[in-house]
Backbone as XML, in Angstrom:
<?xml version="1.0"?>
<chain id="A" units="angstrom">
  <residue number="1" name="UNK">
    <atom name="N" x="0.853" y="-1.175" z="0.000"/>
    <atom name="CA" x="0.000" y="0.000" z="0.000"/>
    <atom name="C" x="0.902" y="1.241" z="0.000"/>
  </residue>
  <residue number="2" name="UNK">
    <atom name="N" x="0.535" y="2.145" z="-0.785"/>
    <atom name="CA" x="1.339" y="3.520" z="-0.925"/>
    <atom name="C" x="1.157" y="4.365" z="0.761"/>
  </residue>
  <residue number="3" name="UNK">
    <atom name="N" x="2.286" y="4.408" z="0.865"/>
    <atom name="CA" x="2.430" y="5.523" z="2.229"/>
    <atom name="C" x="1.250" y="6.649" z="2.458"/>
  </residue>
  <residue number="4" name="UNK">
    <atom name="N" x="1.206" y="7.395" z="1.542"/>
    <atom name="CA" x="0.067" y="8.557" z="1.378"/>
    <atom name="C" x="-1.247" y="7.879" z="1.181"/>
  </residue>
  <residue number="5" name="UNK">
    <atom name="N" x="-1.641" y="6.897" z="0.793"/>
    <atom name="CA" x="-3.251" y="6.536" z="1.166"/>
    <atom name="C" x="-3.282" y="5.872" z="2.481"/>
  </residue>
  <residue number="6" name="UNK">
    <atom name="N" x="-2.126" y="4.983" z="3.288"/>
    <atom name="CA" x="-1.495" y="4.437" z="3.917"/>
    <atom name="C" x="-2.169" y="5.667" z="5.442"/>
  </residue>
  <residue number="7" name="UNK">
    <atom name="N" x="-1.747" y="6.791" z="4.948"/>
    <atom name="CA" x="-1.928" y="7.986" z="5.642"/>
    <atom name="C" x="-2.702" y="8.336" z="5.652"/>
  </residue>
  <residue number="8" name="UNK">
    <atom name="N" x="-3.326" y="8.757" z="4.598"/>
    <atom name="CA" x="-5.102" y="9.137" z="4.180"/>
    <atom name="C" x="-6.182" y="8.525" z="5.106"/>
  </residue>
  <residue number="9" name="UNK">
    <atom name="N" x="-5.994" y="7.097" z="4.850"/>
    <atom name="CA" x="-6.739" y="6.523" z="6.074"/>
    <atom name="C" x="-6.702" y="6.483" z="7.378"/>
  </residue>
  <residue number="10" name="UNK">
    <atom name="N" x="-5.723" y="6.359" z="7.641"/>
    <atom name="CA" x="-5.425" y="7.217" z="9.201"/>
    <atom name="C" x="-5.981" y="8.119" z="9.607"/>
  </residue>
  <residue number="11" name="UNK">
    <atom name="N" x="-5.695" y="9.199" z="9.122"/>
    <atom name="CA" x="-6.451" y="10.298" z="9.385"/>
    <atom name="C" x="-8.022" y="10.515" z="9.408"/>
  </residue>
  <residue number="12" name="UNK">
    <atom name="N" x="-8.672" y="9.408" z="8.330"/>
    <atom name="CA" x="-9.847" y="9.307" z="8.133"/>
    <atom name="C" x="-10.526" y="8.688" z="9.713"/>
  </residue>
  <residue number="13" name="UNK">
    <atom name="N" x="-10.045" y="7.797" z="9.672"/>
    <atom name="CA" x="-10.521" y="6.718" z="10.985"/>
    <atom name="C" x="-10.103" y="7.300" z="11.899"/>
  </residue>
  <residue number="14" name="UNK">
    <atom name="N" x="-8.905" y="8.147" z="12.291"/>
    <atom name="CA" x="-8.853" y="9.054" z="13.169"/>
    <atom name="C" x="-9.821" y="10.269" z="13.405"/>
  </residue>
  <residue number="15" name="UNK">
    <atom name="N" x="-10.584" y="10.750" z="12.558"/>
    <atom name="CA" x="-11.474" y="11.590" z="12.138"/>
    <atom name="C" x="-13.336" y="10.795" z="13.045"/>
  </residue>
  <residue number="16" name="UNK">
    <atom name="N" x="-12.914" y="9.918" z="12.318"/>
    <atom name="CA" x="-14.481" y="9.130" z="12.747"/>
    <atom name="C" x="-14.265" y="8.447" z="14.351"/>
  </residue>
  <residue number="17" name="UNK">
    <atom name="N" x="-13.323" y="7.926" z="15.136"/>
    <atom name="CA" x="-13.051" y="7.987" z="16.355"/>
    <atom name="C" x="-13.016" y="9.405" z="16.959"/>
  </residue>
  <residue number="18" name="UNK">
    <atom name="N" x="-12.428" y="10.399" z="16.595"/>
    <atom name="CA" x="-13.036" y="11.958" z="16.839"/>
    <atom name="C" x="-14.582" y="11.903" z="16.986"/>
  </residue>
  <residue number="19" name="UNK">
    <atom name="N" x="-14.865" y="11.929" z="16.093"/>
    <atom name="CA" x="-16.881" y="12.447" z="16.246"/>
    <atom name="C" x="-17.240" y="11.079" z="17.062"/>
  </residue>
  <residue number="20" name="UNK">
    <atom name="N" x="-17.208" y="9.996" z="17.438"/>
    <atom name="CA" x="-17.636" y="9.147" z="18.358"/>
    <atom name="C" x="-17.421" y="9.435" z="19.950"/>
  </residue>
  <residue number="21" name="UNK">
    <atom name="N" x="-16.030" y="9.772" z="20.101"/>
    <atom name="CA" x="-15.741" y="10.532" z="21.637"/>
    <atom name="C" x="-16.492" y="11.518" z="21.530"/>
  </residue>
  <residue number="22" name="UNK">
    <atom name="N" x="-16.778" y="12.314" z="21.032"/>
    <atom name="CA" x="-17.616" y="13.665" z="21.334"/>
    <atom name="C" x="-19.113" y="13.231" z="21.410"/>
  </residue>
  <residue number="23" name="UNK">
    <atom name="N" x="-19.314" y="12.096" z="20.657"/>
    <atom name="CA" x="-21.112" y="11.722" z="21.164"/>
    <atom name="C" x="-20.906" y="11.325" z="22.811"/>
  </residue>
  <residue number="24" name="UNK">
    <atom name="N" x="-19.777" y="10.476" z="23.278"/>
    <atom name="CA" x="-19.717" y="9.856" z="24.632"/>
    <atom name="C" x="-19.427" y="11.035" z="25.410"/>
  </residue>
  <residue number="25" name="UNK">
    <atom name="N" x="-18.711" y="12.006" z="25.195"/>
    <atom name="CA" x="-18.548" y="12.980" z="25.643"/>
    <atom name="C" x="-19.258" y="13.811" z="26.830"/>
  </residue>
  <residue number="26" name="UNK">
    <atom name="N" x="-20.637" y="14.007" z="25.888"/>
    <atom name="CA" x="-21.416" y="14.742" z="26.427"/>
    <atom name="C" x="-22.370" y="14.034" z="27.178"/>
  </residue>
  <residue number="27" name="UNK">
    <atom name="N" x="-22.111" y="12.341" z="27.203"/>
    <atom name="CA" x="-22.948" y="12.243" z="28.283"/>
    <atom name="C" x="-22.572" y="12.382" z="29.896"/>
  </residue>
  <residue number="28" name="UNK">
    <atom name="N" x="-23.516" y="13.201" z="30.891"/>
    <atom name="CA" x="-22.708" y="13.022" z="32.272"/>
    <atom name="C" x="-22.432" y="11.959" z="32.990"/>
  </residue>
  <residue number="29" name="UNK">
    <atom name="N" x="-21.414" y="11.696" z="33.304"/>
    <atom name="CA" x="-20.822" y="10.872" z="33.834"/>
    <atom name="C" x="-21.068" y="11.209" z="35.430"/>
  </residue>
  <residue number="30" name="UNK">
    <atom name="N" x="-21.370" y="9.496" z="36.737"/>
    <atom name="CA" x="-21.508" y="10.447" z="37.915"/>
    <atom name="C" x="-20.396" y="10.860" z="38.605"/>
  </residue>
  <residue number="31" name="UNK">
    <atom name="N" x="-19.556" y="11.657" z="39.490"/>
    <atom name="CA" x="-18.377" y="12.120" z="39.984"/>
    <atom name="C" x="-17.816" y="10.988" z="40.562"/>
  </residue>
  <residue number="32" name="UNK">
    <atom name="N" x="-16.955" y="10.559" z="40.775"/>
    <atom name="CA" x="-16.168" y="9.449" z="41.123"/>
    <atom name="C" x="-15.928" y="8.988" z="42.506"/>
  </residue>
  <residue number="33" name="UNK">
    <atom name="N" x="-16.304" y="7.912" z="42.650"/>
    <atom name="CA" x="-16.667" y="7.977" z="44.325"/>
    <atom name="C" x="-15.218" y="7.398" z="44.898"/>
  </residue>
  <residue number="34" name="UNK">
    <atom name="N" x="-14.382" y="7.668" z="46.370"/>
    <atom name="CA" x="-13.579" y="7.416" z="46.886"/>
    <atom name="C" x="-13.573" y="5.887" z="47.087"/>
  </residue>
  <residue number="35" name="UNK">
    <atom name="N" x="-12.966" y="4.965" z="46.773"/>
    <atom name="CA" x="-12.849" y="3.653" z="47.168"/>
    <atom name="C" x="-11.912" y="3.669" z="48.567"/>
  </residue>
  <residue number="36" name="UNK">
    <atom name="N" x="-12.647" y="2.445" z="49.282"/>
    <atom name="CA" x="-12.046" y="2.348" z="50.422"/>
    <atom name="C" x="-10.536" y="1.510" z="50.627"/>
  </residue>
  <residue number="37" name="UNK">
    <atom name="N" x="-9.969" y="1.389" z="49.576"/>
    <atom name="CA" x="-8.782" y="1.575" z="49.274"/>
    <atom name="C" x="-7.642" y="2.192" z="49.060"/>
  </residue>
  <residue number="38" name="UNK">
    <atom name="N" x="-8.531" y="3.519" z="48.330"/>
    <atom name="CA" x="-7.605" y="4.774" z="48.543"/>
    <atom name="C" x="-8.102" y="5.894" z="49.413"/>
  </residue>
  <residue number="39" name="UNK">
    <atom name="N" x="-8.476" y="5.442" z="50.041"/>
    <atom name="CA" x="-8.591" y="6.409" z="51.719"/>
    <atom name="C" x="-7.968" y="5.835" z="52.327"/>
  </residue>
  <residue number="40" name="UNK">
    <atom name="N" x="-8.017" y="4.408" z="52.759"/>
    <atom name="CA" x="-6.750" y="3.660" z="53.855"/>
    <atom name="C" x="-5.148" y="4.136" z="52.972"/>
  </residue>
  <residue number="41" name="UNK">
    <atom name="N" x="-4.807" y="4.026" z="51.777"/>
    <atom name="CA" x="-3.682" y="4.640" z="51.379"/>
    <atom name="C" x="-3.423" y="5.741" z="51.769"/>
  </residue>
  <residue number="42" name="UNK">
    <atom name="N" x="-3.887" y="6.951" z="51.504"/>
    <atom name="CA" x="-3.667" y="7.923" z="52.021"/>
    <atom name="C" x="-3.863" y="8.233" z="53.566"/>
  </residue>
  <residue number="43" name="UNK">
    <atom name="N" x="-4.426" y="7.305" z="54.526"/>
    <atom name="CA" x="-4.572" y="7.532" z="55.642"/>
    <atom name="C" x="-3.391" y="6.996" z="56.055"/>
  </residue>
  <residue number="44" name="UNK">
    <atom name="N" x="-2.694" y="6.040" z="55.342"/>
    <atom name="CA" x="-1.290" y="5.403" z="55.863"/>
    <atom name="C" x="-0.497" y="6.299" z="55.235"/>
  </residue>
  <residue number="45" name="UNK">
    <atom name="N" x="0.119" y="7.179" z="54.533"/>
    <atom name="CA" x="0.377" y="8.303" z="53.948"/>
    <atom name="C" x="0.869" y="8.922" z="54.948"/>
  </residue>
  <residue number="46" name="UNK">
    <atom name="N" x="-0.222" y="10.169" z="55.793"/>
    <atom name="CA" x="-0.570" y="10.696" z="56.318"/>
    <atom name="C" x="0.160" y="9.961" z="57.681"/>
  </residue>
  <residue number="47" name="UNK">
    <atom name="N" x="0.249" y="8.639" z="58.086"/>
    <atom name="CA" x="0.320" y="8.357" z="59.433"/>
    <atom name="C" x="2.025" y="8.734" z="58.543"/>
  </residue>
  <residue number="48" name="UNK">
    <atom name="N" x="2.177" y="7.980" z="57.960"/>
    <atom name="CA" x="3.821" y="7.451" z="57.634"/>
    <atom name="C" x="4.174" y="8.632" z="57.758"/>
  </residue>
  <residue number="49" name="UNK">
    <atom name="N" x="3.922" y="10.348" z="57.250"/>
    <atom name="CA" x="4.616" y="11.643" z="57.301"/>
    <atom name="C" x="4.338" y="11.787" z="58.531"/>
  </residue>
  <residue number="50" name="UNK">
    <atom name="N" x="3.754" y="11.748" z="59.628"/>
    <atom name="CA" x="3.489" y="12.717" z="60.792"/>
    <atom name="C" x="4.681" y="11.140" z="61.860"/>
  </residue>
  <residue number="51" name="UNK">
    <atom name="N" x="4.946" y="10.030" z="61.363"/>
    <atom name="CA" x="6.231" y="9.291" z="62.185"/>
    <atom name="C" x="7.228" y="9.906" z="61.754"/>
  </residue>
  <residue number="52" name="UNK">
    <atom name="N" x="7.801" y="10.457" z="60.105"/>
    <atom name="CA" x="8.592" y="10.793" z="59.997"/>
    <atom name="C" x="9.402" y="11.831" z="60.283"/>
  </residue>
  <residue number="53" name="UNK">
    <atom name="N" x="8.076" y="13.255" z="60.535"/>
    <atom name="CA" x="8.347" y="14.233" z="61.270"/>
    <atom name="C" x="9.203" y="14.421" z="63.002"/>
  </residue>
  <residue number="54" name="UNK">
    <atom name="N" x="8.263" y="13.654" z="63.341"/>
    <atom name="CA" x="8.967" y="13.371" z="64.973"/>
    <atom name="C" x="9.886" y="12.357" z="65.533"/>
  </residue>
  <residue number="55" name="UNK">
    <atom name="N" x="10.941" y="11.784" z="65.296"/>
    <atom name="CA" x="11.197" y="10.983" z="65.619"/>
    <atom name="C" x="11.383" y="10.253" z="67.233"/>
  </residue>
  <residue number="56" name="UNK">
    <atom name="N" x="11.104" y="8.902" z="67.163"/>
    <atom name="CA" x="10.932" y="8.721" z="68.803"/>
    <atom name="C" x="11.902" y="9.508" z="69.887"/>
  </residue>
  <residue number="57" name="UNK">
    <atom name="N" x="11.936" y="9.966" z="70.539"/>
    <atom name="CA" x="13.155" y="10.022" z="71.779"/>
    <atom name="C" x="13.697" y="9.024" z="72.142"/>
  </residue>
  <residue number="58" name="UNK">
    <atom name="N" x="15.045" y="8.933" z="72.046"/>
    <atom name="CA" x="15.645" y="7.337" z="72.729"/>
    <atom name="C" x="16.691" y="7.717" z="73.955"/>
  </residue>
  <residue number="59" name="UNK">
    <atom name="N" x="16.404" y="6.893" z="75.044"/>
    <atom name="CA" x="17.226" y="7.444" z="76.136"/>
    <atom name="C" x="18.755" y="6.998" z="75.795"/>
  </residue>
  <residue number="60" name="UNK">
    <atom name="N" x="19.710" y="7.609" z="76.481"/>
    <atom name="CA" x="21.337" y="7.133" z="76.461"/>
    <atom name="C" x="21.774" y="5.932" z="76.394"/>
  </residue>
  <residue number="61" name="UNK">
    <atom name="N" x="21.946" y="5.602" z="75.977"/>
    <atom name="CA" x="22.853" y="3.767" z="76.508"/>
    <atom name="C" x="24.230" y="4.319" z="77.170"/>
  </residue>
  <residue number="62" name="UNK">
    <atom name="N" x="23.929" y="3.581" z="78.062"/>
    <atom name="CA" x="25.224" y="3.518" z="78.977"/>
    <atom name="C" x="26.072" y="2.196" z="78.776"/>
  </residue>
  <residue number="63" name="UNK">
    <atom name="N" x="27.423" y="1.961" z="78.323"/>
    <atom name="CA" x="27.715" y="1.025" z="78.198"/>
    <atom name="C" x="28.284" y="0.308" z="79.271"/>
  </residue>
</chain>
């Protein structure tokens, strides 16, 4: 197949996948709800920065 029709069509079918996303487009979609997966992630997040901030106090060793 010649490069330039090769191309032609590409662009074509790229063209017609264009106007198909824009029909799906506009339908609303509902807002995305938090899974309780990524709230425990970020709640371990959150713990892991506020250990890293303080570190324990450790008393002297005396040898």
């Amino acid at each position: 197949m010649h490069p330039d029709i090769h191309l032609r069509l590409h662009h074509q079918r790229a063209a017609e996948l264009h106007a198909q996303a824009t029909q799906y487009a506009r339908i609303p979609r509902p807002a995305p709800r938090h899974p309780l997966r990524t709230r425990l992630g970020w709640t371990m997040v959150e713990i892991g920065l506020r250990l890293a901030q303080h570190p324990p106090a450790r008393p002297a060793r005396i040898a």
